[in-house]
DRENPA-3360 file (N, C-alpha, C; in nm, 2 decimals, always signed):
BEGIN
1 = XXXXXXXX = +8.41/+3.28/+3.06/+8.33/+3.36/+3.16/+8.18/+3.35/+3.13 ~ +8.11/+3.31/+3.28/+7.92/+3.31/+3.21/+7.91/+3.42/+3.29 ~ +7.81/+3.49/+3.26/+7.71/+3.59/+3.29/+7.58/+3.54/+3.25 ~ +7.50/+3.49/+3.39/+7.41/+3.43/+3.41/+7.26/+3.53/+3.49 ~ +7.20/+3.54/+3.44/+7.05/+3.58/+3.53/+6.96/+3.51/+3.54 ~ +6.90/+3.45/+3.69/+6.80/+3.39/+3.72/+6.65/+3.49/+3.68 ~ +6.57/+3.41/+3.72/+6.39/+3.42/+3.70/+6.30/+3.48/+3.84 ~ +6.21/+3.50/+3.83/+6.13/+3.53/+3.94/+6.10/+3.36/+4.06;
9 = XXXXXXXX = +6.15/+3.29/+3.97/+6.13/+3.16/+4.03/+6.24/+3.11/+4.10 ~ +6.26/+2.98/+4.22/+6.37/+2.90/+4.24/+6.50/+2.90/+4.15 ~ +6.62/+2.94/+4.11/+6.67/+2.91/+4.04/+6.88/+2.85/+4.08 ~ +6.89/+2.78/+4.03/+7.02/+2.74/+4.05/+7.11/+2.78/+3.91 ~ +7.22/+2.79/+3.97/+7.30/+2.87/+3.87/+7.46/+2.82/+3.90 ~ +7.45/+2.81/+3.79/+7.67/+2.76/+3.84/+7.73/+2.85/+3.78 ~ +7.89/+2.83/+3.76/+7.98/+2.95/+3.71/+8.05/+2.82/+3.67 ~ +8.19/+2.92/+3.60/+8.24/+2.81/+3.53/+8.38/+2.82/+3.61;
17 = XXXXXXXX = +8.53/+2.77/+3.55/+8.66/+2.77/+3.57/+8.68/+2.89/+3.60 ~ +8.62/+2.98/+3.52/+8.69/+3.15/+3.51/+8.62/+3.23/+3.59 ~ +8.62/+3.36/+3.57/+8.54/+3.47/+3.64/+8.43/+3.45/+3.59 ~ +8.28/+3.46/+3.68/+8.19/+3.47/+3.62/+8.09/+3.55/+3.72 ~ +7.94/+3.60/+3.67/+7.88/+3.71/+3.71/+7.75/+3.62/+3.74 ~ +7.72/+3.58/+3.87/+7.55/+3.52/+3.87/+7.47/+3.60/+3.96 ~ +7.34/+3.64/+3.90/+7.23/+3.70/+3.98/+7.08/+3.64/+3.97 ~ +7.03/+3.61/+4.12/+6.95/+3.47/+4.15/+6.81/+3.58/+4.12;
25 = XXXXXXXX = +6.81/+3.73/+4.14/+6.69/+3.80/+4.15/+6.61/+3.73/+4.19 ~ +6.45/+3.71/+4.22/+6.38/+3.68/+4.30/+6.35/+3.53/+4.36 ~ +6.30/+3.53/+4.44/+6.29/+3.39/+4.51/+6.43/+3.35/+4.61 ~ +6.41/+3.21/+4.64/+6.52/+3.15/+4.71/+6.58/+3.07/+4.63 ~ +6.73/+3.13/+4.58/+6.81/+3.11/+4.47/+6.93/+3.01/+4.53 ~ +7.01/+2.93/+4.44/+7.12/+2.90/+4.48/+7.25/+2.94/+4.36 ~ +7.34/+2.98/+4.47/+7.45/+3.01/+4.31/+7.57/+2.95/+4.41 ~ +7.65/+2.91/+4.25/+7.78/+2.83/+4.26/+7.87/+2.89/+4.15;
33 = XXXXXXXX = +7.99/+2.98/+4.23/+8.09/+3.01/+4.18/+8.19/+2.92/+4.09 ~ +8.23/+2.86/+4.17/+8.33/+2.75/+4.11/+8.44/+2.82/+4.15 ~ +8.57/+2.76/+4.07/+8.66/+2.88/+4.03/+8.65/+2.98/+3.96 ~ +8.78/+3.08/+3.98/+8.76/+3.18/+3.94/+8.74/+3.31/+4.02 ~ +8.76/+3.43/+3.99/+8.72/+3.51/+4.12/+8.59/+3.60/+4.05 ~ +8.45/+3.56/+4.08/+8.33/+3.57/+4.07/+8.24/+3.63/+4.16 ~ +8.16/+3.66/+4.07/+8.09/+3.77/+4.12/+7.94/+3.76/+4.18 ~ +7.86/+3.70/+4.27/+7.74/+3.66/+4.29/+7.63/+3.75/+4.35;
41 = XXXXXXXX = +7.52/+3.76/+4.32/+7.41/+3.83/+4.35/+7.27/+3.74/+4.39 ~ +7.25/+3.76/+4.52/+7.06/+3.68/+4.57/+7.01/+3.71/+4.47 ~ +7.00/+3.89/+4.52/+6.90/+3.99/+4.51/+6.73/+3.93/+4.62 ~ +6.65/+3.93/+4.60/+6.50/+3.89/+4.69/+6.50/+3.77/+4.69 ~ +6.45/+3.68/+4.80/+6.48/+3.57/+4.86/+6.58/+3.53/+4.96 ~ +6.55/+3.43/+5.05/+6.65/+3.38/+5.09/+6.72/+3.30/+5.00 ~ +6.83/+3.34/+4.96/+6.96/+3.27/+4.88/+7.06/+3.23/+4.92 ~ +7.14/+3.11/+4.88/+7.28/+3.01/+4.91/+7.35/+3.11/+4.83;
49 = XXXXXXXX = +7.48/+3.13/+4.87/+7.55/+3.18/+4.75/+7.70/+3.14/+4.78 ~ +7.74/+3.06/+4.70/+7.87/+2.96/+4.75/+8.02/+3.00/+4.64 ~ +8.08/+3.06/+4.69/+8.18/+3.13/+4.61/+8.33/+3.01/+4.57 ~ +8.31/+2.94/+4.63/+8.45/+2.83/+4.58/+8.56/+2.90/+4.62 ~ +8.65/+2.85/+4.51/+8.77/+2.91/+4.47/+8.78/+3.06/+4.37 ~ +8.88/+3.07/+4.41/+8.93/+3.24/+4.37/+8.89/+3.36/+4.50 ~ +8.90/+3.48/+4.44/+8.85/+3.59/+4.52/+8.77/+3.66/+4.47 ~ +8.62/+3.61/+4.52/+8.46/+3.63/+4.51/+8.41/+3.76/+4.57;
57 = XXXXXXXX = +8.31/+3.83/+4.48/+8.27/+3.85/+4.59/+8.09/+3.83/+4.59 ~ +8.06/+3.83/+4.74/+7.92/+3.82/+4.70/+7.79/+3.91/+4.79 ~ +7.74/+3.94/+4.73/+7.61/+4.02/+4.81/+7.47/+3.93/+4.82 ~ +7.42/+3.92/+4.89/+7.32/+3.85/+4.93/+7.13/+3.94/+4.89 ~ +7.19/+4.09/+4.90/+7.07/+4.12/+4.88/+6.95/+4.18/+5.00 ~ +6.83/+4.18/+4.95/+6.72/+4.08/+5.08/+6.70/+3.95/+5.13 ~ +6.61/+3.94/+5.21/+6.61/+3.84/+5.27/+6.71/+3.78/+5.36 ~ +6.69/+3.65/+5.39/+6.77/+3.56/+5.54/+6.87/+3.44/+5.41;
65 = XXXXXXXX = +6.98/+3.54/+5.41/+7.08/+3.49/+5.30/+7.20/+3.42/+5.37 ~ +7.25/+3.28/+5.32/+7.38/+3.24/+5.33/+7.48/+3.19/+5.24 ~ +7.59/+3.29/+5.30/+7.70/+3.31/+5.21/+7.82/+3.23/+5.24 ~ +7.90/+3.19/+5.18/+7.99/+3.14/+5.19/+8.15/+3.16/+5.08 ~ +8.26/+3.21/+5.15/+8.34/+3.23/+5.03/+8.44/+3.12/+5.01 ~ +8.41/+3.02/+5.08/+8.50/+2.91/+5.01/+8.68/+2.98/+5.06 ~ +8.77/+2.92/+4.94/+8.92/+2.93/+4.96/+8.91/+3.10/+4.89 ~ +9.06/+3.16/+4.90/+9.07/+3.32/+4.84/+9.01/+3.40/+4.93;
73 = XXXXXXXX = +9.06/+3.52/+4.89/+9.03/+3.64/+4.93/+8.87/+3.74/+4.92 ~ +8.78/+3.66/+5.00/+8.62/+3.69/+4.96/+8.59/+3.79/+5.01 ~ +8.49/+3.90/+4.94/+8.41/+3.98/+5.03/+8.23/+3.97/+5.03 ~ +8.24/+3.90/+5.14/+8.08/+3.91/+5.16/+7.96/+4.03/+5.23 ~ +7.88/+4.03/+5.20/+7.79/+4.11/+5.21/+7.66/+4.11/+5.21 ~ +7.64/+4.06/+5.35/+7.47/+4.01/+5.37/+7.34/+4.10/+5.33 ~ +7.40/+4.24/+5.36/+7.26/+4.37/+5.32/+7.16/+4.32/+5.42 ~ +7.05/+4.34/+5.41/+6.95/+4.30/+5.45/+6.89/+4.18/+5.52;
81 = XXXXXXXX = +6.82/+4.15/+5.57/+6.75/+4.03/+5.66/+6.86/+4.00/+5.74 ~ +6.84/+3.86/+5.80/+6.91/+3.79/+5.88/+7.00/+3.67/+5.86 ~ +7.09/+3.70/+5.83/+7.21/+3.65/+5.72/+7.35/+3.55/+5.82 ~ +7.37/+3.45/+5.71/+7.48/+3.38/+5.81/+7.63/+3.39/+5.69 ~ +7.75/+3.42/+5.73/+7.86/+3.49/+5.67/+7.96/+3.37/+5.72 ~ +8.01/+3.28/+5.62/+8.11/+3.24/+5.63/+8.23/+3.27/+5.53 ~ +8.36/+3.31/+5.59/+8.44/+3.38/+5.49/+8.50/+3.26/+5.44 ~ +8.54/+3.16/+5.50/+8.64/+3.00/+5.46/+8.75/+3.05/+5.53;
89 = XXXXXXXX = +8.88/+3.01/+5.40/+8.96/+3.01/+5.44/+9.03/+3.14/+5.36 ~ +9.15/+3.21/+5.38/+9.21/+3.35/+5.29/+9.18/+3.47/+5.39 ~ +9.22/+3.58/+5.34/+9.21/+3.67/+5.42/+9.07/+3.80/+5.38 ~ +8.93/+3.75/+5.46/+8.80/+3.79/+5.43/+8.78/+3.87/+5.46 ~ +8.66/+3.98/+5.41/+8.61/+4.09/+5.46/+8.43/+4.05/+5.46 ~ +8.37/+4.02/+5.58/+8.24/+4.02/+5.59/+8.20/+4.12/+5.65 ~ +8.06/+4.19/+5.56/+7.96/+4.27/+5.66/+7.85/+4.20/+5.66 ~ +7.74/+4.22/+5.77/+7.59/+4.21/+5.79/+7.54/+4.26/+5.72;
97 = XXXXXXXX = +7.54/+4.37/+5.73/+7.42/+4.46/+5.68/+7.35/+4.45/+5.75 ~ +7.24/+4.51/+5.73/+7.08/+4.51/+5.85/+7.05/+4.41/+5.87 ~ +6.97/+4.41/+6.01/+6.90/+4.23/+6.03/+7.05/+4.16/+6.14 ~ +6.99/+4.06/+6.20/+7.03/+3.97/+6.31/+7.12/+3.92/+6.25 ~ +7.26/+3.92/+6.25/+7.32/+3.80/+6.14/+7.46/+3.75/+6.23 ~ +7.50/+3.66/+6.17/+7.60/+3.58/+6.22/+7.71/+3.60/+6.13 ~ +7.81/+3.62/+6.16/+7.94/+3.60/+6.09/+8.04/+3.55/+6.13 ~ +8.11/+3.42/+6.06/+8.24/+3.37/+6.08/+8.35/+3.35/+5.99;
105 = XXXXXXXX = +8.46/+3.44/+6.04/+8.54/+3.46/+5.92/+8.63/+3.38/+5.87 ~ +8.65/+3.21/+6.00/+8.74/+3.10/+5.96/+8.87/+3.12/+5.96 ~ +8.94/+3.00/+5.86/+9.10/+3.08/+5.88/+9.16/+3.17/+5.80 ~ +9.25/+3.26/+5.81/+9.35/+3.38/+5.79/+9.27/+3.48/+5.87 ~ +9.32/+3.61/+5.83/+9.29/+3.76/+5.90/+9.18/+3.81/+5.83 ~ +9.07/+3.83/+5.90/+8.94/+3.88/+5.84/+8.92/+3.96/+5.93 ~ +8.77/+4.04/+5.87/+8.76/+4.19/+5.89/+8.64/+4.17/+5.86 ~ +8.56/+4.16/+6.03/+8.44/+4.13/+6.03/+8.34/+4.29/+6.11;
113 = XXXXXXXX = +8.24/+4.30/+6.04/+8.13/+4.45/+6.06/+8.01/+4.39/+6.08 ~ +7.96/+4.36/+6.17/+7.81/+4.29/+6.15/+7.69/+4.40/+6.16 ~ +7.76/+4.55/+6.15/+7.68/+4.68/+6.09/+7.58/+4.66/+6.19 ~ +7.40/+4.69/+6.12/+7.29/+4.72/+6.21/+7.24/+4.60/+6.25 ~ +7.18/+4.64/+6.36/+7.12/+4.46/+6.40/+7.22/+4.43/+6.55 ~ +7.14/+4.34/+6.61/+7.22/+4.26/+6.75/+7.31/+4.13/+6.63 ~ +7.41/+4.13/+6.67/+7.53/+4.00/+6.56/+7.60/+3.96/+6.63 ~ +7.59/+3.81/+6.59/+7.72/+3.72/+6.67/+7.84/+3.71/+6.57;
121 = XXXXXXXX = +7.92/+3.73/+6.62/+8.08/+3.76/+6.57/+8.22/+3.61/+6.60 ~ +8.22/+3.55/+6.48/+8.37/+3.50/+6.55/+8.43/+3.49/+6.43 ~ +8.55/+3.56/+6.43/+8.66/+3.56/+6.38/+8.71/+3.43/+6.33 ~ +8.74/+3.29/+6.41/+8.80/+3.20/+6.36/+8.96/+3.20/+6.38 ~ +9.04/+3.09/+6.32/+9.20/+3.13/+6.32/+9.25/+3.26/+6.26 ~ +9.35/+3.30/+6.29/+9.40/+3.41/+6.22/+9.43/+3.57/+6.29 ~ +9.46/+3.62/+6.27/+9.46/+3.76/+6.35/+9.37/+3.86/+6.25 ~ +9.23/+3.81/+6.33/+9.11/+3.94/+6.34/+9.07/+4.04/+6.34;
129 = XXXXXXXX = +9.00/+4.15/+6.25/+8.93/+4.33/+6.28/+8.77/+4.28/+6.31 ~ +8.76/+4.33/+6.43/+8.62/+4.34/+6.47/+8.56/+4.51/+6.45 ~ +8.50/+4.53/+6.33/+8.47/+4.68/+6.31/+8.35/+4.70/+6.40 ~ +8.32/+4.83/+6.45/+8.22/+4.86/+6.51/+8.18/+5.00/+6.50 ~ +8.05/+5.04/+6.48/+7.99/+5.21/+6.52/+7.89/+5.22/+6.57 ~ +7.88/+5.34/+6.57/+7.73/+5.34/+6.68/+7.65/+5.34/+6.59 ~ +7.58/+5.29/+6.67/+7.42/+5.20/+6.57/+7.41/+5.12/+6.55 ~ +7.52/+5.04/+6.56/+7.58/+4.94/+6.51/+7.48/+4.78/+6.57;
137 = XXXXXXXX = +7.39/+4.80/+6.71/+7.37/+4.74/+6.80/+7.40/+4.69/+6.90 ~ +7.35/+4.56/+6.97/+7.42/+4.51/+7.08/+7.47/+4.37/+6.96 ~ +7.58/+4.39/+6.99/+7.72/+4.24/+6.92/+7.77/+4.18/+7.05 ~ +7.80/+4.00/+6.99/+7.87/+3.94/+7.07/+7.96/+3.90/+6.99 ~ +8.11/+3.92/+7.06/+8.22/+3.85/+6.95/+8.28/+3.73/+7.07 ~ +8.28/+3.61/+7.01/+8.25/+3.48/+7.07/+8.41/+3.46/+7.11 ~ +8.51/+3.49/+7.06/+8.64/+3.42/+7.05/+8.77/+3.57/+7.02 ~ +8.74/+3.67/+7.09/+8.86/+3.74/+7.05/+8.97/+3.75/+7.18;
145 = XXXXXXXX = +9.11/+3.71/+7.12/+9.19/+3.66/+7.13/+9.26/+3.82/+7.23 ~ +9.35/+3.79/+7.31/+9.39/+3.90/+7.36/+9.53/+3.90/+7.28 ~ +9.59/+3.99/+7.24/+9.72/+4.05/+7.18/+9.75/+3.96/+7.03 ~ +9.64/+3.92/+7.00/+9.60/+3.86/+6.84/+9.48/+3.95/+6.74 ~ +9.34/+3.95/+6.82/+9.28/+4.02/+6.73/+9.25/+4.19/+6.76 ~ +9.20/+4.28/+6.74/+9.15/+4.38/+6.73/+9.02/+4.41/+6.71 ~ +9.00/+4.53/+6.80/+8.87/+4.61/+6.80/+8.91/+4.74/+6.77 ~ +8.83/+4.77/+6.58/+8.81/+4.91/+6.47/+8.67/+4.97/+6.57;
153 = XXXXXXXX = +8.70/+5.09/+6.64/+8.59/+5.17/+6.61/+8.59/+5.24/+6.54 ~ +8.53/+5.26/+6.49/+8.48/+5.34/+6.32/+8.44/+5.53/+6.37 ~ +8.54/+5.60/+6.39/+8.54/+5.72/+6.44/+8.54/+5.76/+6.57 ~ +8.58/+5.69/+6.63/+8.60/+5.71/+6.79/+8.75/+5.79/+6.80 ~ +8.77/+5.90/+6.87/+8.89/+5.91/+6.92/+8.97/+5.85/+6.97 ~ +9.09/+5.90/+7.05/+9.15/+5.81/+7.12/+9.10/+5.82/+7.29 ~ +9.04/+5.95/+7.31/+9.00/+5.98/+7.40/+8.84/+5.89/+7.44 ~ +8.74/+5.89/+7.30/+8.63/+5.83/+7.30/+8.66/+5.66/+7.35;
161 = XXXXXXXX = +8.77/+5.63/+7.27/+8.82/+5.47/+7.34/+8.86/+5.47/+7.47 ~ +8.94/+5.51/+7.52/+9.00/+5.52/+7.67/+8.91/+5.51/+7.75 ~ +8.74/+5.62/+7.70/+8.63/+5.59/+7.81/+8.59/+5.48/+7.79 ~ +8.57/+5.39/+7.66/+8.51/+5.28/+7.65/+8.56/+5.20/+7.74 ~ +8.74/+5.19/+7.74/+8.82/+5.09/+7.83/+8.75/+5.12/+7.95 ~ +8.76/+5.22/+8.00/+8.73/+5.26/+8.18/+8.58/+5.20/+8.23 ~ +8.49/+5.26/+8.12/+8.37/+5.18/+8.12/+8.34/+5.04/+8.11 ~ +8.44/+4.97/+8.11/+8.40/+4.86/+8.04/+8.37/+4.74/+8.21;
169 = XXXXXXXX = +8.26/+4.69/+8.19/+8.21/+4.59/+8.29/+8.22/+4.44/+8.29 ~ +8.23/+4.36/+8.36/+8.24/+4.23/+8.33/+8.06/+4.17/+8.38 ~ +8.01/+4.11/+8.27/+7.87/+4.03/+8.28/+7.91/+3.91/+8.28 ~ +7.77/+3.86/+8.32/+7.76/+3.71/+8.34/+7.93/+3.67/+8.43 ~ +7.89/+3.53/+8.34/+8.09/+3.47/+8.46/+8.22/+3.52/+8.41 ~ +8.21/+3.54/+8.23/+8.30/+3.59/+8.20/+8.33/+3.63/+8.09 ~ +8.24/+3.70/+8.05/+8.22/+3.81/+7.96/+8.25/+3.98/+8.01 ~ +8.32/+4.04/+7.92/+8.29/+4.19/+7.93/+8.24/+4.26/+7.81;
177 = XXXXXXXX = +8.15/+4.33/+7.87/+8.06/+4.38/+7.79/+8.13/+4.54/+7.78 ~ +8.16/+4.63/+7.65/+8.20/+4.74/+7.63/+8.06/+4.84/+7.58 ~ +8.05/+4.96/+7.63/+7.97/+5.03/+7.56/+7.96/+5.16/+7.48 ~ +7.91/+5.12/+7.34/+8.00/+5.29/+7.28/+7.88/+5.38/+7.25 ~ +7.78/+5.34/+7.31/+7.64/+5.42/+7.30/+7.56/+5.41/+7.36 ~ +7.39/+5.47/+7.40/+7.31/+5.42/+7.44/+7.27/+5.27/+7.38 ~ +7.22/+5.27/+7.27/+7.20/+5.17/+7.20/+7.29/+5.07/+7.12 ~ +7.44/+5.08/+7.18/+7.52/+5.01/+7.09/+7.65/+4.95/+7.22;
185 = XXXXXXXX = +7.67/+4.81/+7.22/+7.68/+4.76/+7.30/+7.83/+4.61/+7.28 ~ +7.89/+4.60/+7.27/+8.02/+4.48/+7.17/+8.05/+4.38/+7.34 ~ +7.98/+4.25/+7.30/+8.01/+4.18/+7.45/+8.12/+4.08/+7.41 ~ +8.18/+4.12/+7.46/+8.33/+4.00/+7.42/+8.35/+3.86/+7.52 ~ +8.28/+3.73/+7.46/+8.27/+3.65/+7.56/+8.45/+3.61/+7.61 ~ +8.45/+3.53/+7.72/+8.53/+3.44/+7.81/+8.62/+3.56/+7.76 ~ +8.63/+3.71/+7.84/+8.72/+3.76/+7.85/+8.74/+3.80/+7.94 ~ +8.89/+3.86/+8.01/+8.87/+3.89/+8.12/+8.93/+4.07/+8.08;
193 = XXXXXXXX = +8.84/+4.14/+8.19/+8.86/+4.28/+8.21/+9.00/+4.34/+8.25 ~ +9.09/+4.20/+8.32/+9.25/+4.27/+8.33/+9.31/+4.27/+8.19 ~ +9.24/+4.23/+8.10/+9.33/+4.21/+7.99/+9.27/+4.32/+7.89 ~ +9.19/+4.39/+7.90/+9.18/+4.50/+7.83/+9.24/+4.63/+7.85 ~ +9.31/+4.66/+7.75/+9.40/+4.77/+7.73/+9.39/+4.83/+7.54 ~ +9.49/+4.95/+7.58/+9.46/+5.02/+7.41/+9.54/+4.93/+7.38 ~ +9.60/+4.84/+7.34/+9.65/+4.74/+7.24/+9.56/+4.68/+7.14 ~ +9.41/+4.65/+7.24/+9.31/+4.59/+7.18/+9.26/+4.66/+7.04;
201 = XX = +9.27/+4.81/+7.07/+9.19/+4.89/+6.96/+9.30/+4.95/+6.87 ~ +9.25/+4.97/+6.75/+9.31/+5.01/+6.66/+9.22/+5.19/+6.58;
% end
C-alpha cells in the first residue's frame, strides 16, 4: 500500500498493485491508481486523476478537474470548478459538485448527480439514475433511454412528480424539457413527450 502526498508544485503520483491513498494538493496534479481499490485526492488545481482497476474512489477537489474511474465500482466526485466525470466501465456513482461539469457514466448501471451548475449528463450502456433537486440547475441528459433508465428526484412527492409529468414541454425538434423549479430545469434530448410516464421516476 503507498500513501503518497504531492507539493505545492506540478506533481505526478502513481499507486501500486494494492490499495493506495494519493493527494496531488496544490497545482495541476496527475494521479494514477493502478490496481487496487484506491483512494485519490486533486485538492487545488486542475487535476487528472485516473483510478484503473479496483473500486476507487476519487474527489477532485477545486478547480476544472478530470476524473476517470477506469474498470470496478468507482465513486467520483468533481466538488468544485468545471469538471469532466468519466465512470468506465462497473457499476458508478458520479457527482459534479459545483461548476459546469460533464458526466459520463459508460458501461454498467451508474448513478449520475451533476448537483449545482447547468451539466451535461449521459449515462452510457447500462440501466441509469439520473439524480436531481432543486438548485440543482438547468441539466441536459443526452441519451436516457425510455423503460431502461430513471429519473431520482431527490424529495419530490409523488404528487410533486405527476406535476412535473403534466408540465412537461417539448423544445427544440426533439427534446423535452421538464421543470422542477424556477431555476432548475432537466432537458432530456431526442425524447419524445408520449413516452413520458411515472415509470420514468423513481
Amino acid at each position: 500500500m503507498a500513501r503518497k502526498k504531492g507539493t505545492s508544485a506540478a506533481d505526478s503520483l502513481n499507486g501500486t498493485a494494492f490499495e493506495d491513498w494519493l493527494a496531488g494538493l496544490a497545482d495541476n496534479d496527475t494521479l494514477r491508481g493502478y490496481a487496487g481499490d484506491d483512494e485519490l485526492e486533486g485538492d487545488a488545481g486542475n487535476d487528472l486523476l485516473l483510478g484503473h482497476n479496483g473500486n476507487d474512489e476519487l474527489e477532485g477537489d477545486d478547480g476544472n478537474d478530470e476524473l476517470r474511474g477506469g474498470a470496478g465500482r468507482d465513486e467520483l466526485d468533481g466538488d468544485a470548478g468545471d469538471d469532466l466525470l468519466f465512470g468506465g466501465t462497473g457499476n458508478d456513482e458520479l457527482d459534479g459538485g459545483r461548476g459546469r461539469d460533464q458526466l459520463k457514466g459508460g458501461a454498467g448501471n451508474d448513478r449520475l448527480e451533476g448537483d449545482e451548475g447547468n451539466d451535461l449528463l449521459t449515462g452510457g450502456s447500462g440501466a441509469d439514475r439520473f439524480v436531481f433537486e432543486r438548485g440543482d440547475g438547468n441539466d441536459r441528459v443526452t441519451d436516457f433511454r425510455n423503460g431502461v433508465d430513471v429519473l431520482d428526484l431527490d424529495d419530490f412527492s409523488r404528487a410533486q412528480i405527476d406535476a412535473v409529468i403534466s408540465n412537461a414541454r417539448v423544445v427544440g425538434e426533439d427534446d423535452l424539457l421538464l421543470t422542477l423549479s424556477a431555476n432548475t430545469t432537466i432537458r432530456l434530448e431526442n425524447f419524445a413527450l408520449s413516452d413520458l410516464d411515472r415509470s420514468d421516476f423513481i
